[in-house]
C-alpha positions as CSV (number, residue, x, y, z in Angstrom):
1,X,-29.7,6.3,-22.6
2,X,-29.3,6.9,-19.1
3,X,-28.3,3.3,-18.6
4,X,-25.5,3.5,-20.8
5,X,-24.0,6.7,-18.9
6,X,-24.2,4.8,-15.9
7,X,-22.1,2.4,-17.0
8,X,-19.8,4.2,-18.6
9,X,-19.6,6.5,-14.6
10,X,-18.8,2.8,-13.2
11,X,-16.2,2.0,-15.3
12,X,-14.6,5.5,-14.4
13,X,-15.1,4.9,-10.8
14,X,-14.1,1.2,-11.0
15,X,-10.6,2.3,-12.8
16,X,-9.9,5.2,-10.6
17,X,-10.7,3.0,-7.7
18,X,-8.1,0.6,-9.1
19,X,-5.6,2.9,-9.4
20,X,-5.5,4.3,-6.0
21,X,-5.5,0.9,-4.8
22,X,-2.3,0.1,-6.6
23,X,-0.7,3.0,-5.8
24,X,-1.6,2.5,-1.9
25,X,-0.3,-0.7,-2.3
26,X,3.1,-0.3,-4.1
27,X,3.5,2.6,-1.5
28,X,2.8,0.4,1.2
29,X,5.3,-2.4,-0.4
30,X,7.6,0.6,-0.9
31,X,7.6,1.5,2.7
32,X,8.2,-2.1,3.8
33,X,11.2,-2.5,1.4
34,X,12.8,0.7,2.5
35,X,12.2,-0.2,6.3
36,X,13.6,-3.3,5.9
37,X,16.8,-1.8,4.2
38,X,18.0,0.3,7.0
């Protein structure tokens, strides 16, 4: 069922996605939080 692969590609996508996101993000914050510290 090629609709079911699909799916499962765009919940890979969608969670890898997330990830980087958060990890930008917390980087980001992390970057802010150690500027500010100095």
């Amino acid at each position: 069922m090629p609709d079911a692969d699909e799916s499962i590609l765009l919940n890979k996508e969608r969670k890898l996605f997330r990830r980087i996101l958060f990890g930008r993000l917390a980087f980001y914050l992390g970057l802010n939080v150690g500027g500010n510290n100095e």
